[in-house]
N, C-alpha and C positions, 0 to 999 in steps of 0.2 A: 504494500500500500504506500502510494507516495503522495503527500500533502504540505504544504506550503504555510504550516504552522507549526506550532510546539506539542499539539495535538491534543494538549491539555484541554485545553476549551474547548475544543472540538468533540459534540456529544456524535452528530451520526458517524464520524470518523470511529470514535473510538466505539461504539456500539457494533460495525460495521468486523471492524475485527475482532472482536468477543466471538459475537454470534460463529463470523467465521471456522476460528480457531473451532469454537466447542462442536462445528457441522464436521470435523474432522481432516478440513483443510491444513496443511502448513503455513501460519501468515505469518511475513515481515512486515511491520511496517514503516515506512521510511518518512520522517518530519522532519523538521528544520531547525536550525538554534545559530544565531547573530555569532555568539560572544564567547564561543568554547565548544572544545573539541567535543568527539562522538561521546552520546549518550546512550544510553539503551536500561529497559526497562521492560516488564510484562502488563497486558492490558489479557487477563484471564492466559489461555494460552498462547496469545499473540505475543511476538517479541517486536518492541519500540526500537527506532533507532531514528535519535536526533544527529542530521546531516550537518557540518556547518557549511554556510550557505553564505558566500560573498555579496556586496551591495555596490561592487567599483563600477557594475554596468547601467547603476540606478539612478548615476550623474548624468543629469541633462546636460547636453551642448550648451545649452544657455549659462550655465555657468562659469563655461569658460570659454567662451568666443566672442568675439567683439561685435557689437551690431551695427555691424559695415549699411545693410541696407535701411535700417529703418531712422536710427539717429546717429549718424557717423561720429560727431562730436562726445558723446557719451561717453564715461569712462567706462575700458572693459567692467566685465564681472568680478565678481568678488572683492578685494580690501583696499582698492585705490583707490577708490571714490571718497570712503573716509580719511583714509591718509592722506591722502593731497587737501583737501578741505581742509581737517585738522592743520596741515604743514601751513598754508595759506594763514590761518589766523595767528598760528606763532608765530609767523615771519612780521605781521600787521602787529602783533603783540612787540616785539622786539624792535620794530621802529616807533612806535607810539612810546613806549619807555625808553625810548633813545631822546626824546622830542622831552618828554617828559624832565629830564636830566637838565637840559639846559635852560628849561623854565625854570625850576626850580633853584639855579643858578645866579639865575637872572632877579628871582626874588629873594634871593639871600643879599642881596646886593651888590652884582652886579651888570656891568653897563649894558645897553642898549644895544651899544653896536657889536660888544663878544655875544649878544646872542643872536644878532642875525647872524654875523660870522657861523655860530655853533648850528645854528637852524636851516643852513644853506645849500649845505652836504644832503641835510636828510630828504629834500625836495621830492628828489627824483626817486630814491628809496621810499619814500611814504606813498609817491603816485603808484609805483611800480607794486606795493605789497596789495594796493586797494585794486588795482587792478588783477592781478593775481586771483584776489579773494574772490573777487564778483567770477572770473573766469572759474576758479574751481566748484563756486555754489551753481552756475551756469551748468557746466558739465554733470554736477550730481543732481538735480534734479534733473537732466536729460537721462542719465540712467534711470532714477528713479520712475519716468516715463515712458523708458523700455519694459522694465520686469513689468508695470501695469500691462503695458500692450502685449508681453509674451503669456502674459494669464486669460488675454481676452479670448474666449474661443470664438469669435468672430471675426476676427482682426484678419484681414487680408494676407499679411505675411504669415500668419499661423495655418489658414486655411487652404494655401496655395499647397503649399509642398506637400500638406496631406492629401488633398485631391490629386497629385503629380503622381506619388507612390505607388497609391492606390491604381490608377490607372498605370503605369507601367509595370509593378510588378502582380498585382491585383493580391491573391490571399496571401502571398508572400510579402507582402508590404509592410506587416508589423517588423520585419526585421530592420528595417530604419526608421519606424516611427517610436518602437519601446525593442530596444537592442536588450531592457534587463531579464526580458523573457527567457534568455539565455542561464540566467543565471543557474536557474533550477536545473535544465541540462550539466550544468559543465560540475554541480554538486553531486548529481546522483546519478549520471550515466554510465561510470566507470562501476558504479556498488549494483544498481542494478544488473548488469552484465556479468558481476561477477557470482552474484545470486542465481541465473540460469531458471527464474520463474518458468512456469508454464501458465499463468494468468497473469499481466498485468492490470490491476482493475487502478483507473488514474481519476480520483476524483474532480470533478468542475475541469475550468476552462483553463487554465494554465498547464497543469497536470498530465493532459491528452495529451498534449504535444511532447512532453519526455516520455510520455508513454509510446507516443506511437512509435519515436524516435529507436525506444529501445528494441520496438517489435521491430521493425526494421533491419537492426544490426544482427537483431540473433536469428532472422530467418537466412540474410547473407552467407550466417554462418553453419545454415542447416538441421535449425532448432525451431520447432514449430511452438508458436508463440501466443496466444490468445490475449486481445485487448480489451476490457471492458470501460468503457466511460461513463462516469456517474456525474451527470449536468443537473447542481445544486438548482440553477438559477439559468435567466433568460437575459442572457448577455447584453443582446442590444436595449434593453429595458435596463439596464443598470445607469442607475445615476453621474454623466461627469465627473470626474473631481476636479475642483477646482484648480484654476491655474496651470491645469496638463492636457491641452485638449488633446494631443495624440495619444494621451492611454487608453479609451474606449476605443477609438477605430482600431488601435493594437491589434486589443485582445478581441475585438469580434473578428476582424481578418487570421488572427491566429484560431481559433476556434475554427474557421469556416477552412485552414488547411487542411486542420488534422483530424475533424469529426466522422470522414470520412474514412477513417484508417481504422474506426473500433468494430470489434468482431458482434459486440455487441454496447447497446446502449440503456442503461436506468436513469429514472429520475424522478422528481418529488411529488409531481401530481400529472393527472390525465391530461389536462388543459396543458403546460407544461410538453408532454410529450407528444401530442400533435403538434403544436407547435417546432421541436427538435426535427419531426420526421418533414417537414414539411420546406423546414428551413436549410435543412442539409440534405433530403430527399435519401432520405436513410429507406433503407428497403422492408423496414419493418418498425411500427409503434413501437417506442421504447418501453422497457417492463416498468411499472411503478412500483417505487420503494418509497412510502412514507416515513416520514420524520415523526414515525409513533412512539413513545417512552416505554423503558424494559417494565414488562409486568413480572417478570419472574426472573430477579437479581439473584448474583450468584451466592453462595451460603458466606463467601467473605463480605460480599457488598451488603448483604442481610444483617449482618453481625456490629453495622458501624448505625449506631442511633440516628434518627431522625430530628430533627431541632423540632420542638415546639413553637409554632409562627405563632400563637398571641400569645404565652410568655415572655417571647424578645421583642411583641410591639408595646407588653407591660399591659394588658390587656386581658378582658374576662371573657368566658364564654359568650355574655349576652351585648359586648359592645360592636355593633356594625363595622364591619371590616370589610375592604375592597383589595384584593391582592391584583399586582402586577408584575411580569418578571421576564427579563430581559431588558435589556441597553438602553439608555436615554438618549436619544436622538431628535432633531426637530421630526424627523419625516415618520417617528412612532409615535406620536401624539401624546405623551406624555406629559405634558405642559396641560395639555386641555382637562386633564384630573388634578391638577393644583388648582389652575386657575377657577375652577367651579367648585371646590371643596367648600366656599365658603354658603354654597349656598343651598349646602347640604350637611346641616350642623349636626353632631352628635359622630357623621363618620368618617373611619379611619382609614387610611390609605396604606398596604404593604407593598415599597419597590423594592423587589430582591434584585436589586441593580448592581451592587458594591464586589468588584474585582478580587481575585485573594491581592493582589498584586500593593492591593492599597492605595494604586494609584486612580484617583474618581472623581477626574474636576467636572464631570456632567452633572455626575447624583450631587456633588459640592455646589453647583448651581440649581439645582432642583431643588436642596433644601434652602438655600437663599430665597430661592422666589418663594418657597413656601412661610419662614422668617416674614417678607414682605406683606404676604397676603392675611399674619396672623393664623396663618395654622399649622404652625410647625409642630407645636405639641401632636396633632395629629395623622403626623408622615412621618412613619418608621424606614430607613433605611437598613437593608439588608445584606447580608454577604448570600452569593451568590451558591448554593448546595452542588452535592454532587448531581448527576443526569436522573441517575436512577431512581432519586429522593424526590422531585421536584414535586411528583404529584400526591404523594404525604406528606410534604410537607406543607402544600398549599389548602389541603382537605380541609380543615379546619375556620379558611375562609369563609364571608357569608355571599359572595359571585368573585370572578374575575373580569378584569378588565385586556383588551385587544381594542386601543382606538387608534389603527394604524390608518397615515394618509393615502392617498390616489398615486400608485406606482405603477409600472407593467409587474413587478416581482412581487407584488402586495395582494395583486388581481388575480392572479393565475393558479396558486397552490395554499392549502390548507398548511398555516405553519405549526411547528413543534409546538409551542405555546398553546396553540390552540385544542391538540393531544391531550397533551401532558395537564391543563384545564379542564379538560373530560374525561381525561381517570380521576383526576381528584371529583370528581361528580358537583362542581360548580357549576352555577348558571353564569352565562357568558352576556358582556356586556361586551359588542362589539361594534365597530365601522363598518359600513356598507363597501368596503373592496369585494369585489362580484361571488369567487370562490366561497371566501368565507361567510360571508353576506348570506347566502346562496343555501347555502347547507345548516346555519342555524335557524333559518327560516323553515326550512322543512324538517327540521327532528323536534325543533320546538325546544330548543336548550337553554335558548337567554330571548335578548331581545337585541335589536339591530340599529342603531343611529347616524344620522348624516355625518363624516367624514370632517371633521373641525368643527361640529355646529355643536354649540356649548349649550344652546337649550335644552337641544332632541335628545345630546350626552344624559343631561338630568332627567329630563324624561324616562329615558331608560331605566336608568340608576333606580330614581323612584319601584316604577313599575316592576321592576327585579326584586326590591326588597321587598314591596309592602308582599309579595306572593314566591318565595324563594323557591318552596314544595311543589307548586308546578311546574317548573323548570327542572327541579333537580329530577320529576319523573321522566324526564325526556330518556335519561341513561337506564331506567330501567324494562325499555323495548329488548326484547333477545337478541341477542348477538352482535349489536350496537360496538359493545364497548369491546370484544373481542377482539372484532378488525381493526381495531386502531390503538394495535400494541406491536412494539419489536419483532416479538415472536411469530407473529402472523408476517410482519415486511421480510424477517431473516429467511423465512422459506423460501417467497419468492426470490430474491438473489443467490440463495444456496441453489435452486433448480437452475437459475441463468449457471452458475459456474459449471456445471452437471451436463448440461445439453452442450458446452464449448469441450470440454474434455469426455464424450460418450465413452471412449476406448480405454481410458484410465484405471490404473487397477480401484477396484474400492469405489469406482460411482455409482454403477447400478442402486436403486432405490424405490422403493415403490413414486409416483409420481406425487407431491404435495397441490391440494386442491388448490384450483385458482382463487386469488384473495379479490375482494371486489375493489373496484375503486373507487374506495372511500371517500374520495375528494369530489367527487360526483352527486349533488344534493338527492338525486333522485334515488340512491343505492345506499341502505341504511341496511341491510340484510348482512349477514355476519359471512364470514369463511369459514368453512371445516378446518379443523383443527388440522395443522401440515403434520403429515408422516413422519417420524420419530425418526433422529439421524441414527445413520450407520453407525458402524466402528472408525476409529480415525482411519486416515487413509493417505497413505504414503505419496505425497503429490503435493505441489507449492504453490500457495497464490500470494501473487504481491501486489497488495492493493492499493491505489494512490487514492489521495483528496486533494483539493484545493481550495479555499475562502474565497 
C-alpha cells in the first residue's frame, strides 16, 4: 500500500490494510515521513513503513527566477528585496547623522561658514542615498506586485503557459506544471521493486501514477503485476489552492495519464464511480468501497476504553448536546453552529476537532469566535479518538451535526462522518449536498437544511430535539445498519483482489454476496453477511493511498 501521509490519520488507509492482512493477504504498506529515516510498525497484520520522502521538487520556479516578463525592474525572489531596502535606509541613516554632526557643531558654537564648509560634501551623498531609497522601495513593491500576480489564477502570464503545456504535451503536461509529483516516485520506486508485489493497490490521484509506474517496470521485467486504484475523490471538483494555479491542472492531467493503467478500479460512492468510468472511459463501473467504520474491532482495539463524551464536555445525561467531528474549515460549515448557538440557549456543542499533534489554530479560532459570541462555556473542544471508537464515542450524543457547503466532492459520496453518525444511532442534522441530502431524506434519520442558511440550521436543530425517538427509529429498519460497516466494504475489495489473482495458490472462496450501494437513497436493504475468509494465503499485496 503506498500513501502520501504518515498514515496515522488516515482511517480508510489504515482500515484498508487490517481488513487486508486479516483476508489472508500479505500487506506492506508504504507512507511517508519529512524528517527521519524508515519507520515501520504493524496496523493488525499489516506491516507500516514510513518512506522518507524529499520536498526539493516542491520549489516553485517563482522562487527563484526573475520576472523578466511581467515587471523587469523587480527585484528577483527571495532576500534582496529586503536587503537592498534595508541597505538603502542605512546608507540614508549614515548620511542624515553625518548632517547631523555638523549641526550640532554648529550649535555648540561654531561659525556659519565651517558648517557650510562641513555640509557641502554631504550634498550629493544625501541626494544620492534619497534617491537610492525611493529606487529600492520602487523595486520592492514591484516584487511585491509580482508574487500578487503569480497567485492570481487568472493572470494572463499564469494562464498562458498552462494552456501551452497542456496543449502540447496534453496528459503529460503535469510534468512541467507540478514536476513535485515526482517526488513520490523517486521515494518509493526502488522499495516497491524490490518488494516484487503481485497487487499494487495505489490509493487516490497521486499514488496511481507510482503505481502504474511500478507495474510497468516489473512487467518489462517478466513479472505479472496487478494495479488497483482506489479514487478517494473527484479531482477536477477539488478546490484550487490558493496562489498555485498549476496544481489542479497537474494533478487532473496526471490522473487522466495513468487511470488508464489500473487492472482495476474502487471508490467511495456510486455517483463517484460513474462519474470515474465515464471520465477515463474505464471498461467497467468501478466497485464501491464505502468509508463505513469497523463494527467488529480487533480484541486489542476492544481492550483500549472508550472516553466518555459528556464527562469531558462536564456534562449530565439530561443537558442537550450536538456533536461534531472532523476538521474546521470554512467550506464545513462549522462557523454556522457557533454563530446560531446563541439562539439556541441551554445547548451544547461537541467539536472532536483537536489534532494529537496539538497543533489547532482553527479549533483556537473556533473557540474565539465562540468567546465573542458569549458561548464558550458551551463549546467543548475535543481530541480527536481512535477510527474504530468514533461511533461510541459519539453515542451518547443527543443528534449530530454534517452542515457541509456546495462542493462537487460534498455532492457526490456519503462521507465517513456520516457512517460513523449512524452506528452511533444519532439523528442527523444535515446540509442539503445532493448525496447526502438525498438519503436522509429517504431513511428518515435526521432532518435536512439549506446549505449556510442559519435559520433553516435552527429549524432543524429545533425539530430534531423536540422529537429525537423518531429519528433515532430510522436505524432500526433490518439490515440498515449492517451495510454501512467495514466489514461489509472489506468483502467487496477482498473479492476485487481475488478475481485479479484467480490462479493464486489460496484464492479460491466461496463468492461474498454483492453489498448494495448504500450511497444510493433508494437502496436501504442490507447485504448478506460476506463469506468467512480462508486460511492466510501465501501471496503479497501492496497497497497505496493518497490524501
Amino acid at each position: 500500500m503506498l500513501v502520501d501521509n504518515d498514515v496515522r490519520g488516515d482511517s480508510r488507509v489504515q482500515k484498508v490494510a487490517r481488513s487486508a492482512a486479516a483476508a489472508g493477504w500479505e500487506v506492506i504498506l508504504l507512507g511517508e515521513r519529512r524528517d527521519a529515516p524508515l519507520e515501520t510498525w504493524k496496523i493488525g497484520d499489516a506491516e507500516v513503513r514510513l518512506v522518507p520522502v524529499g520536498n526539493q521538487l516542491a520549489l516553485l520556479p517563482a522562487l527563484f527566477t526573475r520576472p523578466l516578463l511581467r515587471r523587469p525592474l523587480a527585484y528577483p525572489p527571495g532576500r534582496t528585496a529586503n536587503y537592498r531596502l534595508t541597505l538603502a535606509r542605512a546608507r540614508r541613516a549614515d548620511v542624515g547623522a553625518r548632517i547631523s554632526a555638523v549641526r550640532a557643531r554648529r550649535r555648540a558654537g561654531g561659525s556659519r561658514a565651517r558648517e557650510v564648509v562641513g555640509l557641502a560634501p554631504l550634498a550629493v551623498p544625501w541626494a544620492a542615498a534619497r534617491v537610492a531609497h525611493r529606487w529600492a522601495r520602487f523595486r520592492t513593491e514591484e516584487a511585491r506586485r509580482v508574487k500578487e500576480a503569480r497567485r492570481n489564477e487568472r493572470a494572463l502570464l499564469n494562464t498562458l503557459p498552462i494552456a501551452f503545456w497542456k496543449l502540447v504535451l496534453g496528459r503529460r503536461a503535469w510534468r512541467r506544471l507540478d514536476p513535485s509529483l515526482w517526488q513520490w516516485e523517486l521515494a518509493f520506486g526502488s522499495v516497491i521493486d524490490s518488494l516484487k508485489p503481485d497487487i499494487i493497490h495505489a490509493h487516490d490521484f497521486r499514488m496511481v501514477g507510482v503505481g502504474a509506474r511500478a507495474v510497468m517496470r516489473a512487467r518489462a521485467r517478466g513479472r505479472q503485476v496487478k494495479l488497483v486504484w482506489d479514487a478517494h475523490e473527484y479531482v477536477p471538483g477539488l478546490r484550487p489552492r490558493p496562489g498555485t494555479p498549476r496544481w489542479l491542472p497537474a494533478l487532473v492531467a496526471h490522473e487522466k495519464e495513468y487511470a488508464p493503467h489500473a487492472d482495476a478500479v474502487v471508490t467511495v460512492s456510486t455517483s463517484l464511480a460513474e462519474l470515474l468510468q465515464k471520465e477515463h472511459k474505464l471498461p467497467a463501473v468501478p466497485a464501491v468501497v464505502m468509508n463505513a467504520p469497523v463494527c467488529a474491532p480487533s480484541e486489542e482495539e476492544r481492550a483500549e476504553p472508550v472516553p466518555d463524551l459528556r464527562q469531558l464536555c462536564g456534562i449530565g445525561p439530561d443537558t442537550p448536546l450536538l456533536a461534531y467531528c472532523g476538521g474546521i474549515t470554512p467550506v464545513r460549515g462549522v462557523d454556522l453552529m457557533l454563530d446560531t448557538l446563541p439562539e439556541l440557549p441551554g445547548l451544547h456543542l461537541a467539536l472532536v476537532s483537536l489534532h494529537p499533534n496539538g497543533k489547532n489554530p482553527a479549533a483556537e479560532q473556533a473557540y474565539q469566535r465562540a468567546e465573542e459570541l458569549g458561548v464558550a462555556d458551551r463549546v467543548h473542544l475535543l481530541p480527536y479518538v481512535p477510527h474504530w471508537q468514533v461511533s461510541a464515542f459519539l453515542a451518547t450524543a443527543d443528534a449530530a451535526v454534517s452542515p457541509l457547503h456546495h462542493l462537487p466532492n460534498h455532492e457526490i459520496a456519503l462521507s465517513n462522518k456520516f457512517f460513523e453518525y449512524s452506528q452511533a444511532r444519532l439523528p442527523l442534522i444535515v446540509s442539503d449536498v445532493r448525496t447526502m441530502a438525498e438519503m436522509v431524506r429517504a431513511t428518515g434519520q435526521g432532518e435536512v437544511f439549506r446549505a449556510k442558511d442559519a435559520a433553516d440550521y435552527v429549524r432543524a436543530v429545533k425539530a430534531v430535539l423536540a422529537d429525537p425517538a423518531r429519528y433515532r427509529a430510522a436505524y432500526d429498519r433490518p439490515g440498515l445498519l449492517e451495510q454501512w460497516t467495514w466489514e461489509a466494504q472489506a468483502a467487496v475489495l477482498d473479492q476485487v483482489y481475488s478475481e485479479l489473482l484467480p490462479d493464486r495458490p489460496g484464492t479460491a472462496r466461496p463468492a461474498a454476496a454483492p453489498v448494495a450501494p448504500a450511497d444510493q437513497p433508494e437502496v436501504v436493504e442490507a447485504a448478506e453477511a460476506a463469506a468467512a475468509p480462508t486460511a492466510p494465503r501465501p501471496r503479497q499485496a501492496e497497497v497505496g493511498s493518497v490524501q
